[in-house]
PDB file of N, CA, C and O in Angstrom:
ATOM      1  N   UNK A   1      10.671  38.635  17.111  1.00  0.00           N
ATOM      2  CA  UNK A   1       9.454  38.888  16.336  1.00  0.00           C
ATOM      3  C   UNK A   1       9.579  38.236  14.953  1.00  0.00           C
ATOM      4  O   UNK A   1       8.865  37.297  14.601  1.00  0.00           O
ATOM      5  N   UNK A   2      10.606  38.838  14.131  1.00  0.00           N
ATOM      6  CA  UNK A   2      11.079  38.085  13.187  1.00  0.00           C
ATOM      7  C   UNK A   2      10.695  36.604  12.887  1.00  0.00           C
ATOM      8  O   UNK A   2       9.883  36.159  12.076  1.00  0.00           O
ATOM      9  N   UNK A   3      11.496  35.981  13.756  1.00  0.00           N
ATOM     10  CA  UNK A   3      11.730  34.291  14.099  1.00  0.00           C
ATOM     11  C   UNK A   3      10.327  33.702  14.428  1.00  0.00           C
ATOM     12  O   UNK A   3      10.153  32.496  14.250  1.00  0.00           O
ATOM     13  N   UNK A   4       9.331  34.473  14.891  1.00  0.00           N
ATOM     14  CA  UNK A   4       8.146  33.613  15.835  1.00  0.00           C
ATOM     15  C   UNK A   4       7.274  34.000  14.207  1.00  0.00           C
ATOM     16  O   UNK A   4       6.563  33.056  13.863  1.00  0.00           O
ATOM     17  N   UNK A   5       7.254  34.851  13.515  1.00  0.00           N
ATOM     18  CA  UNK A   5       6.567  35.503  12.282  1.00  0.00           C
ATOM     19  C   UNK A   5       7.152  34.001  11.109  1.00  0.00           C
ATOM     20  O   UNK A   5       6.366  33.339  10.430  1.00  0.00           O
ATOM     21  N   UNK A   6       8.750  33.773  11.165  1.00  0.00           N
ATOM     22  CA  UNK A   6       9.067  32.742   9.858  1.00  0.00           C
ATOM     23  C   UNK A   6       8.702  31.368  10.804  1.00  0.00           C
ATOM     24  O   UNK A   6       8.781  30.338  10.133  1.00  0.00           O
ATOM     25  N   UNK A   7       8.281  31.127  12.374  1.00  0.00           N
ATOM     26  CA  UNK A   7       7.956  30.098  12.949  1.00  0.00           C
ATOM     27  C   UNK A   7       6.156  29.546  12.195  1.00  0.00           C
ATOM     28  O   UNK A   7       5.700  28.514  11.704  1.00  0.00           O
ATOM     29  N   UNK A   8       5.677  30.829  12.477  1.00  0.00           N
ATOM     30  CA  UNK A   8       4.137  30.710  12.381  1.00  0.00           C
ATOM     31  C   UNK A   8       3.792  29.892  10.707  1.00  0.00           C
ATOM     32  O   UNK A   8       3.120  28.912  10.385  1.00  0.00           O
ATOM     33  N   UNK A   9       4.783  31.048   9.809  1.00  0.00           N
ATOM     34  CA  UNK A   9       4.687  30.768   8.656  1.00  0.00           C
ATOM     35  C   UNK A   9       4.576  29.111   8.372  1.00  0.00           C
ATOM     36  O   UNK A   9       3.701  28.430   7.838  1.00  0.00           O
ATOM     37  N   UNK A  10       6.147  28.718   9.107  1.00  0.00           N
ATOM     38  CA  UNK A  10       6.340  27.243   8.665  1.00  0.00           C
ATOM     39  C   UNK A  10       5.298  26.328   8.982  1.00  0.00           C
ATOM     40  O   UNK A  10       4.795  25.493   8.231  1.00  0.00           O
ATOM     41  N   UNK A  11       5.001  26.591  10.276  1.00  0.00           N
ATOM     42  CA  UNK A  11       4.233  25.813  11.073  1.00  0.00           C
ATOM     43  C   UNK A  11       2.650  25.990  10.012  1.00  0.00           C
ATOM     44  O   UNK A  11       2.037  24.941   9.812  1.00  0.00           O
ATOM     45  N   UNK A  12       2.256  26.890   9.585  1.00  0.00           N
ATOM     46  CA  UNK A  12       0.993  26.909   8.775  1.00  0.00           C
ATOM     47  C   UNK A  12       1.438  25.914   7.498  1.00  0.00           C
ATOM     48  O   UNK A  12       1.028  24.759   7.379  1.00  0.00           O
ATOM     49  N   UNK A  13       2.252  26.507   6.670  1.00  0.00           N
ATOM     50  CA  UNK A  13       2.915  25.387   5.652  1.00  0.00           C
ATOM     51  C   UNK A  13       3.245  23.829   6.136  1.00  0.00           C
ATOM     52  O   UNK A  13       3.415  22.924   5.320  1.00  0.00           O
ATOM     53  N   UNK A  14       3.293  23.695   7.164  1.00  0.00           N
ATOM     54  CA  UNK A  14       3.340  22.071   6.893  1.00  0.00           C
ATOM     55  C   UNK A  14       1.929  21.881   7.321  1.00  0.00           C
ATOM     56  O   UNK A  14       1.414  20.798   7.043  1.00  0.00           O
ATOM     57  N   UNK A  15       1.014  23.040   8.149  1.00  0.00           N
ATOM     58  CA  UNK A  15      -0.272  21.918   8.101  1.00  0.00           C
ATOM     59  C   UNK A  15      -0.934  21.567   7.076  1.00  0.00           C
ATOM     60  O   UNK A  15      -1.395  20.472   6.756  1.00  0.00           O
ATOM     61  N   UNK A  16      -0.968  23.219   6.249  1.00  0.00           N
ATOM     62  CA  UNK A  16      -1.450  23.018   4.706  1.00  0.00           C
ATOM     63  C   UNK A  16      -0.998  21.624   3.853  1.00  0.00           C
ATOM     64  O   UNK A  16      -1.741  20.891   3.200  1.00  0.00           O
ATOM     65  N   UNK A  17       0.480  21.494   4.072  1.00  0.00           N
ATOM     66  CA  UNK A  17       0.593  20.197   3.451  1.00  0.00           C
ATOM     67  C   UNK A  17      -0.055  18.897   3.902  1.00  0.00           C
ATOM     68  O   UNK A  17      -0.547  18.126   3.078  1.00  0.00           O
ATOM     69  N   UNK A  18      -0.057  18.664   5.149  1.00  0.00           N
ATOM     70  CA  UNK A  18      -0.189  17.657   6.181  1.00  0.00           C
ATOM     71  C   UNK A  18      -1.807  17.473   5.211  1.00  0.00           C
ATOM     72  O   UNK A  18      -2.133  16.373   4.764  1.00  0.00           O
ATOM     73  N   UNK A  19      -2.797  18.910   4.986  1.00  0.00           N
ATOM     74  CA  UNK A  19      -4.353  18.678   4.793  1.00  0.00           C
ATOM     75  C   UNK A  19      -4.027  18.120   3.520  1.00  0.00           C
ATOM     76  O   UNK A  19      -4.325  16.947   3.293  1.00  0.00           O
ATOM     77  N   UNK A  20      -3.402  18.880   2.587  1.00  0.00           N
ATOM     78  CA  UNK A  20      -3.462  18.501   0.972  1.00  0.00           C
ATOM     79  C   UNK A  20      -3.023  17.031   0.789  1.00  0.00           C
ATOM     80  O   UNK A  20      -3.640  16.412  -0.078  1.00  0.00           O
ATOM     81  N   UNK A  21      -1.875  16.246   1.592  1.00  0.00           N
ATOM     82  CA  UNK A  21      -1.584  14.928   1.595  1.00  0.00           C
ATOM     83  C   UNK A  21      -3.182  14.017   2.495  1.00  0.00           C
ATOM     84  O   UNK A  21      -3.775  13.102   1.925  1.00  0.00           O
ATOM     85  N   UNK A  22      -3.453  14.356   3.418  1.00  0.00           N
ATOM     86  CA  UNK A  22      -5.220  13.529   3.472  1.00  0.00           C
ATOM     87  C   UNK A  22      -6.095  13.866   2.492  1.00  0.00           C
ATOM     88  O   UNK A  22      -6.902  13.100   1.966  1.00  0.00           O
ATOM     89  N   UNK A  23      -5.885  15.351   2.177  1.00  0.00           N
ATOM     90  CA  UNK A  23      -7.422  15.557   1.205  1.00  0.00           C
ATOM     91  C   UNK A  23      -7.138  14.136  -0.335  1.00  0.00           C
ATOM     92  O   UNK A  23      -8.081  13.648  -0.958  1.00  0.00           O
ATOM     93  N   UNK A  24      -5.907  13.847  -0.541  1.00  0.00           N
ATOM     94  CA  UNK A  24      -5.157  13.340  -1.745  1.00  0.00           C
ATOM     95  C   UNK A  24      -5.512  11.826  -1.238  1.00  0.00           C
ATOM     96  O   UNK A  24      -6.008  10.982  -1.984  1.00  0.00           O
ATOM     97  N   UNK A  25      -5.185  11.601   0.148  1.00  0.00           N
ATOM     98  CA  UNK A  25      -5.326  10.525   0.276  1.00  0.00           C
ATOM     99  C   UNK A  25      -7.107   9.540   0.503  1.00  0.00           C
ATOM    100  O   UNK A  25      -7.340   8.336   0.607  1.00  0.00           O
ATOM    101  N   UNK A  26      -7.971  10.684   0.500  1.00  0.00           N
ATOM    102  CA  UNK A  26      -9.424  10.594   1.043  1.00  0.00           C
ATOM    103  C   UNK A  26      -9.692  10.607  -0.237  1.00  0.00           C
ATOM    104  O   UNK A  26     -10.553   9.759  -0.472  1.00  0.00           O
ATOM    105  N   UNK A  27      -9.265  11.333  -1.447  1.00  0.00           N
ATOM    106  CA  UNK A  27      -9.795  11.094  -2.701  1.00  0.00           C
ATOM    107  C   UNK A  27      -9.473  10.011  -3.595  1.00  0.00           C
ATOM    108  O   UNK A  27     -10.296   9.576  -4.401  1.00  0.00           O
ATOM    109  N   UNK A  28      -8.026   9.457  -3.453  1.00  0.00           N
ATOM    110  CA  UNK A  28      -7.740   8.101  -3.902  1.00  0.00           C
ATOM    111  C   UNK A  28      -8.304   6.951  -3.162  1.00  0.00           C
ATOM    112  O   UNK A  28      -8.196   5.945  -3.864  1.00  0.00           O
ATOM    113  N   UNK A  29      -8.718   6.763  -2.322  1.00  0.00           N
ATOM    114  CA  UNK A  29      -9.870   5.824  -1.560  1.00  0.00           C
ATOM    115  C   UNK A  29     -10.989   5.998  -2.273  1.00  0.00           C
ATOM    116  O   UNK A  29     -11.474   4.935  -2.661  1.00  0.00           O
ATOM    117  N   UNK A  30     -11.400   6.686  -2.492  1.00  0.00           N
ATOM    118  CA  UNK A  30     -13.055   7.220  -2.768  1.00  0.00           C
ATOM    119  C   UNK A  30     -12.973   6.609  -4.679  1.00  0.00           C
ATOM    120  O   UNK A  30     -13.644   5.822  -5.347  1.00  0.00           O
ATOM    121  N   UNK A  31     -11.972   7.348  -4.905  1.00  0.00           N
ATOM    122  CA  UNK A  31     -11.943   7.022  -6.488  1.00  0.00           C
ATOM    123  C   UNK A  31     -11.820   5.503  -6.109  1.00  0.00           C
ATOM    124  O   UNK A  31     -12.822   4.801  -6.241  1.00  0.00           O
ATOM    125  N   UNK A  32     -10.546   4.907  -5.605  1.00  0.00           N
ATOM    126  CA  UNK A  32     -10.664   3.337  -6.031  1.00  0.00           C
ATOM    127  C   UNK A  32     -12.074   2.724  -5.457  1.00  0.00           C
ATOM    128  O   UNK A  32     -12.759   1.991  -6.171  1.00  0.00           O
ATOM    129  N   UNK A  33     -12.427   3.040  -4.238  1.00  0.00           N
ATOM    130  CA  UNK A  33     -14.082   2.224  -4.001  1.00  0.00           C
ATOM    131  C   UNK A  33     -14.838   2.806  -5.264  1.00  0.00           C
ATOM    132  O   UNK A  33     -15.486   1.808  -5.581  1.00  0.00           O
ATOM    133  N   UNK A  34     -15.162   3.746  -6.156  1.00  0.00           N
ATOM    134  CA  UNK A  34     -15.917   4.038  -7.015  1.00  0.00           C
ATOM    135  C   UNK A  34     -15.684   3.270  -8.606  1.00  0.00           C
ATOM    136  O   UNK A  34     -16.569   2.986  -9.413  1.00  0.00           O
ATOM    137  N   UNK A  35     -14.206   3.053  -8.738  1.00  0.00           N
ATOM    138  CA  UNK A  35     -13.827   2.085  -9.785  1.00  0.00           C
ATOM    139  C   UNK A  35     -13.471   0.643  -9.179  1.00  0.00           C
ATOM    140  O   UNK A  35     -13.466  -0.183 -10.091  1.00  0.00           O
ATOM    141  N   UNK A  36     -13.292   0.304  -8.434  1.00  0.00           N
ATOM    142  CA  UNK A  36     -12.545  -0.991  -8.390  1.00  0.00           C
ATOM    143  C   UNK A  36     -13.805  -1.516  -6.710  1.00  0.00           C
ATOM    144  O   UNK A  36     -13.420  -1.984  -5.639  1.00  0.00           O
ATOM    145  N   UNK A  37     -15.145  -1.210  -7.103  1.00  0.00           N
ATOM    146  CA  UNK A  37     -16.260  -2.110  -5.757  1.00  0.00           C
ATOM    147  C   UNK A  37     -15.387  -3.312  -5.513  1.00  0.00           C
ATOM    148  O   UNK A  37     -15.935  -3.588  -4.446  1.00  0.00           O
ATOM    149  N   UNK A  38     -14.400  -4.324  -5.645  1.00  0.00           N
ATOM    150  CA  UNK A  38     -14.351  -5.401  -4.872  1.00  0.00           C
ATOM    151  C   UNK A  38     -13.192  -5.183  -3.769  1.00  0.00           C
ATOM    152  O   UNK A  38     -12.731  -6.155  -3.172  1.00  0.00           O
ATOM    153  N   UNK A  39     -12.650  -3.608  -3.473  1.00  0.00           N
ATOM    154  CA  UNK A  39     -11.419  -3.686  -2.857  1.00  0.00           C
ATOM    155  C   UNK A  39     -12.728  -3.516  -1.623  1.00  0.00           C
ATOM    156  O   UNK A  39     -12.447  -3.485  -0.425  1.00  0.00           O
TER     157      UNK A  39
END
């Protein structure tokens, strides 16, 4: 019970990261097309 409880945990923590590294990466796209139109 323990183990499947610190499994779930991890497994939520890296998706959270997995989103926050696209959400980071969808906003540095967006910013450079909004400053830099010739990329």
């Amino acid at each position: 019970m323990h183990g499947s409880v610190y499994w779930v945990c991890c497994s939520l923590y890296g998706h959270l990261s997995v989103a926050q590294l696209l959400a980071g990466l969808v906003l540095e796209s967006s910013l450079l097309q909004k400053y830099k139109p010739g990329w």
